[in-house]
C-alpha positions, 0 to 999 in steps of 0.5 A: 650332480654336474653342470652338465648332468643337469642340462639332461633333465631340463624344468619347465621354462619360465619364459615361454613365449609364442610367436603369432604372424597374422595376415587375414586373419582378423575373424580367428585371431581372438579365438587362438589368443583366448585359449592360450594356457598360462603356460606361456610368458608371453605372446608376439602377435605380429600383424604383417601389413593385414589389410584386415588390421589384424592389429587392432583386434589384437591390441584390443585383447592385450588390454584383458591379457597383459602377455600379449606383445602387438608387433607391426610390419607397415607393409607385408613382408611374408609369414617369415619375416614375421616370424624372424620379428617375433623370434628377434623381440622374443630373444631379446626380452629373454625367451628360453623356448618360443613356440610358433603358430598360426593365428588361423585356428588350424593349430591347437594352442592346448597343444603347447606342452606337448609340443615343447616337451622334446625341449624340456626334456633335452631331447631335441633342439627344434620341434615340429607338428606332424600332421600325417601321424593319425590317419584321421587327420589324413581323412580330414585334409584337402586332397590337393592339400595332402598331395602338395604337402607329400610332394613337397614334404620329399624335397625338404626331405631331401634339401635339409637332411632331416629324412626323419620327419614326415612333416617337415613343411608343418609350421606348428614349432617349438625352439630352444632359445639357446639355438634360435640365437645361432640362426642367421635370422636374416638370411631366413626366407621371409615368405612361406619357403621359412618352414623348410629354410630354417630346416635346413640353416638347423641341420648346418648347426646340427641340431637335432629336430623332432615330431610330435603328432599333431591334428590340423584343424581346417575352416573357412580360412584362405590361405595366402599361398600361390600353389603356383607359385610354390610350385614353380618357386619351392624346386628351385629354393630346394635345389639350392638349398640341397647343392649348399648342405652337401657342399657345407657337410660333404666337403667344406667342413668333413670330407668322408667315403660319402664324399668320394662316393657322390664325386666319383658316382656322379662322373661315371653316371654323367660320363655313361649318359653323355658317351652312351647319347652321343655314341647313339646319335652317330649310330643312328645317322650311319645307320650303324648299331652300336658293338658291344663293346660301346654298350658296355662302355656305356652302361658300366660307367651308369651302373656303377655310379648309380650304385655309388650315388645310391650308397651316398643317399643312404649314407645322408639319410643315416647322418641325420644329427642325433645329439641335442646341441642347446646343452653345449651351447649353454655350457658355453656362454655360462663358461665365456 
């Protein structure tokens, strides 16, 4: 059997390792280390300047578990950033997959193999928990949670261009090593917009991401996260985030039928909204009503470019990438 025919059936990686950022989580973070299988090589807990210092619990345990790694930010930096510091320690020791999750308790460690089954079996670059799969975990989640979560689970959606995933802002992941080495690790947000960044820096590499359902646990804990904040915040990173995929994927790197769809839909649609206001406008100073002719003029120019905008959406939402990128990337370093 070939090189590549084997990079199709991918074993079990000997050197899985889990990525823990902890920040006020000193009450659950023994609890998640604890039931950690054997399955994992080794484990980045990484205190984030926690007032609680998460880290002495953790070095505490690391006397009874030779795998677990205490990484320390003197002072926080975001759940990102200390991801991207396990993600770094992690490749450097020789990582081929890392998991990520939460050191609260709300995700399931037990959970690891069939979450990084989609890796070993070569069918995807990235994994993710979804959450929104078993409607008793729907029950089980905060209303405001669950409302929060839908609206900005739609604006990643729309920024990364993986229209496929229903829980796109879940922090519960799995990456192959291969990829997380193509990351711009350092221009990754290093606060809780991480989740949806690195989303979409993956979809300009064109890996592919899958789901695997998951259930969210809720306790006691208190999130760090300003919903204020989010929501004033998280628009904008989108906005930007969205202008900088369709400008990468739709003219810098190809240029399609979907490009000049959006072009030349977008003008009309500007061109029809400005002509039909200002013709409005005068109207209605001269107590003049607008012939038909202006009307049409107007409302053509918006029908067409809706249409034309419309078939650009659905053009974007069937590019989602479709063919895993680690195996090439790993025929490549084994060639250079």
């Amino acid at each position: 059997m070939s090189e590549a025919a084997n990079t199709q059936h991918e074993r079990r990686p000997d050197r899985l390792a889990a990525v823990i950022p902890c920040y006020r989580v000193s009450k659950q973070i023994a609890g998640v280390l604890r039931v950690i299988g054997p399955e994992v090589w080794r484990i980045y807990c990484v205190d984030d300047g926690c007032p609680e210092q998460s880290r002495s619990v953790v070095e505490k345990l690391a006397t009874e578990d030779p795998r677990i790694r205490s990484l320390v930010h003197e002072r926080n930096q975001g759940v990102g950033a200390a991801v991207v510091t396990g993600f770094r320690q992690a490749l450097d020791d020789g990582a081929e997959m890392i998991v990520k999750l939460d050191g609260d308790g709300q995700m399931d460690p037990a959970r690891i193999p069939e979450l990084i089954a989609p890796l070993c079996a070569g069918e995807a670059d990235y994994v993710k928990g979804n959450r929104f799969y078993h409607l008793e975990s729907l029950r089980a989640m905060p209303v405001a949670r669950l409302i929060g979560n839908a609206g900005l689970s739609f604006l990643s959606k729309l920024s990364t261009g993986y229209w496929n995933l229903f829980d796109p802002t879940n922090g519960y992941t799995a990456i192959h090593a291969a990829v997380a080495r193509r990351l711009p690790l350092g221009k990754l947000q290093r606060r809780y917009f991480f989740e949806s960044d690195i989303l979409f820096r993956l979809n300009t590499l064109r890996a592919v991401v899958s789901e695997v359902p998951m259930e969210a646990r809720y306790g006691d804990e208190a999130s760090s996260l300003s919903l204020m904040k989010a929501f004033v915040q998280f628009p904008i990173y989108h906005a930007r985030n969205y202008l900088k995929r369709i400008f990468y994927n739709y003219f810098l790197r190809g240029f399609s039928a979907a490009s000049i769809n959006l072009v030349i839909g977008f003008a009309l649609l500007v061109f029809g909204v400005i002509f039909g206001a200002v013709e409005w406008i005068v109207g209605a100073e001269r107590n003049v009503p607008a012939s038909a002719g202006t009307v049409m003029l107007a409302a053509l120019p918006i029908i067409i470019g809706s249409q034309l905008l419309l078939n650009f959406l659905s053009f974007d939402m069937a590019n989602v990438p479709r063919e895993p990128i680690h195996h090439k990337i790993r025929l490549h370093e084994r060639r250079s």
